[in-house]
N, C-alpha and C positions, 0 to 999 in steps of 0.2 A: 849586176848580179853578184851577192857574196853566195861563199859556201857554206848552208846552217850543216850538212853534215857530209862527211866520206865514208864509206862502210866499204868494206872489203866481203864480198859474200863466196861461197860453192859456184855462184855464177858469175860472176863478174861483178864489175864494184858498179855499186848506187851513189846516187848524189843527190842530194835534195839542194836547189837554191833558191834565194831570195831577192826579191828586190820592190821595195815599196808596197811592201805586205802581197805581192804575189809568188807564185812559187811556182817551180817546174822541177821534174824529177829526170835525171839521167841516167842510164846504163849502157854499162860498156861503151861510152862512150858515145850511143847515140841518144838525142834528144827523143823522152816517149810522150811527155802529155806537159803541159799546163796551167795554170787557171785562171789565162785571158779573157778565156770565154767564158767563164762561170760553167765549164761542161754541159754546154748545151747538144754536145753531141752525144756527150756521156749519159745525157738524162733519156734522149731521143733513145737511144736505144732498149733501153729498160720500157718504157712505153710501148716502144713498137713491141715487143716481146709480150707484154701483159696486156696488148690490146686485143681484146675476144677469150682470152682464157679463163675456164670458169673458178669462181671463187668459193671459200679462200682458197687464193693460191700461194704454191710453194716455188721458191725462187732461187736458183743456181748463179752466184755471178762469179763467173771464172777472170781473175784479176778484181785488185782492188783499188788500185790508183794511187789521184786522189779523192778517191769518195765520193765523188757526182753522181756514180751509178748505184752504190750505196743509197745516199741521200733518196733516190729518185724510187726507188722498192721502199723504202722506210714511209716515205709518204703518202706513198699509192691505197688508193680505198682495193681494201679484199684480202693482202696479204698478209698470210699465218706466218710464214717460214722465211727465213733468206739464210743462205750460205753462201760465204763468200770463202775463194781460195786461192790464195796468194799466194804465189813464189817466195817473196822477199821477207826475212823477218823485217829489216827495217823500214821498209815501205807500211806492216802492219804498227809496226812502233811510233811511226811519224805520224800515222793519223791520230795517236793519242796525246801525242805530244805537241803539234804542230799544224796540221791540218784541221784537227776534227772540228774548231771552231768555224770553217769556212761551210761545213757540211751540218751547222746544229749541232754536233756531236753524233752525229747517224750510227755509229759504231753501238753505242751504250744501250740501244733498241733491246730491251730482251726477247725479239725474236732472231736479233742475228747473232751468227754459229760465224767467229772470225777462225782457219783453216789455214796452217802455214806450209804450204806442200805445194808439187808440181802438179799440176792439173793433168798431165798427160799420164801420169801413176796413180792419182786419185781416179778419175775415172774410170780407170780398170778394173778397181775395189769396189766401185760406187754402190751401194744397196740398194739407195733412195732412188724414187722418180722423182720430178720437178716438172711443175705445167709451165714452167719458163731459164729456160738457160740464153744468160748472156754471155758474150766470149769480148773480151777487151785485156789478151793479155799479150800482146803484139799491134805491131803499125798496121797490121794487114797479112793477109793470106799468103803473100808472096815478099813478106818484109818481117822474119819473126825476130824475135830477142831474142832466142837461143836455134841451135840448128833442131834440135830436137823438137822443137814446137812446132815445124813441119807437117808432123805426125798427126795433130787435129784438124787439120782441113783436106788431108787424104782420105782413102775409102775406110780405112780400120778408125781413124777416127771418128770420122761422119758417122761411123756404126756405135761407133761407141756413145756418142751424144745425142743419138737417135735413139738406142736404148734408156738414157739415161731420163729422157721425157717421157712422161705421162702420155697417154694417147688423147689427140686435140693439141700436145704443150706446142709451143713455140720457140725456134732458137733464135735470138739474134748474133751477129759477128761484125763486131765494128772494124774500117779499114780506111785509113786514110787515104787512099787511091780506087780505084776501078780494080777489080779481079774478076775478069770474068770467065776463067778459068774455072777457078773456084765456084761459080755462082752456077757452071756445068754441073759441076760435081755435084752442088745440092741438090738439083734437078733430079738426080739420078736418085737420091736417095730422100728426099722429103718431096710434100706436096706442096704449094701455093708458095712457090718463092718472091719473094718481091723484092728489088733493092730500095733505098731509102738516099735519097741524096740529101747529103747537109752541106748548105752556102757556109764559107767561113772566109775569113776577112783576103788572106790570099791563099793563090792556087787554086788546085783543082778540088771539088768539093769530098767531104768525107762521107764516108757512105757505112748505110747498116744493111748488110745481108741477113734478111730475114725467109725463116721457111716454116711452116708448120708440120709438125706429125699424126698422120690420117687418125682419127676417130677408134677405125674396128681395124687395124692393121698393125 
C-alpha cells in the first residue's frame, strides 16, 4: 500500500491508500472500509432500506465512503432524491478526484445534494423527511469514529432519525459485528426490525440493522 493522500482534519487525520488500483480509507488511525469487495455490503444496505418503500423515493445516506452506497441509490429504479452527508471534506474530495471512477461517477447524478457536515448536528436541523435513511458512518453501534457518534444509535438519536423518515421510510445501519444492544433499542422505537447478515471473506459477518417506521404513527 502507498499513501495517495494525508489530510489533517477537526477530526482526526484521513488517509486514503493504494495499492494495485485498490484503495482503503483510514482515520485516526483505524481501518474504516475498502474496496476488496466492490461494496457489496455497502450496496446490501441501500437495498435493504429501499426495499418496500413507495416511489419516487427520497434517500438520506449518512457517510459517504467510498461511494458503493452512493452508486447503489443512483441506480435504483424510483429514486427522485439522494442526500448524502459527510463528515470529511476530504473523503468528499477523493471521490472526485480518485474514487469516483470505481462508482461510474455516482456523485455527478443531478439528483445528488453532496453535504459536508456532522450528521449528528445535521439531523437536529433536518427539515426534510426521507422514505430511506442509511447510516454507514462508523464500524458499528458500539465501534464509532468519533466519541460523539454515540449519540445516533441512543434514544435521542433513534428519535431524531425516526423523525427524520417519512412514515412507511425505512433506516438501514451498517456494522461490522453483531450489536444487539442496539438492535434492542430499535425495537423500542421502530417497527419490523430485521438484521441482515453479510458473508465476507474473513471473520464474523457484517450486518445491516434494518427497521421500518409505522404508516399512521
Amino acid at each position: 500500500m502507498h499513501v495517495v493522500e494525508r489530510c489533517a482534519t477537526p477530526h482526526g487525520e484521513f488517509v486514503l491508500r493504494e495499492h494495485d488500483g485498490d484503495f482503503e480509507i483510514i482515520a485516526g488511525g483505524v481501518f474504516l472500509m475498502a474496496t476488496y469487495a466492490g461494496g457489496a455490503s455497502e450496496r446490501r444496505l441501500v437495498h435493504a432500506a429501499l426495499a418496500g418503500v413507495r416511489r419516487p423515493a427520497s434517500v438520506l445516506l449518512g457517510g459517504l465512503g467510498l461511494g458503493y452506497s452512493l452508486a447503489a441509490a443512483v441506480a435504483a429504479p424510483g429514486v427522485a432524491r439522494i442526500v448524502v452527508v459527510e463528515l470529511a471534506a476530504p473523503v468528499l474530495r477523493w471521490q472526485r478526484e480518485h474514487l469516483g471512477r470505481l462508482t461510474g461517477d455516482a456523485w455527478r447524478d443531478p439528483r445528488v445534494e453532496l453535504v459536508c457536515a456532522d450528521l449528528t448536528r445535521w439531523l437536529e436541523h433536518a427539515g426534510e423527511r426521507f422514505d430511506a435513511v442509511c447510516l454507514d458512518v462508523d464500524n458499528g453501534p458500539d465501534w464509532t469514529l468519533l466519541p460523539a457518534n454515540a449519540w445516533l444509535y441512543g434514544r435521542a438519536g433513534l428519535q431524531a432519525l425516526r423523525r427524520t423518515l417519512a412514515p412507511g421510510g425505512r433506516l438501514a445501519v451498517w456494522s461490522a459485528h453483531a450489536a444487539p444492544a442496539f438492535q434492542a433499542r430499535l425495537e423500542q422505537h421502530f417497527a419490523q426490525v430485521e438484521v441482515h447478515a453479510i458473508a465476507v471473506e474473513r471473520g464474523e459477518p457484517d450486518r445491516v440493522y434494518l427497521a421500518r417506521r409505522p404508516e399512521h404513527v
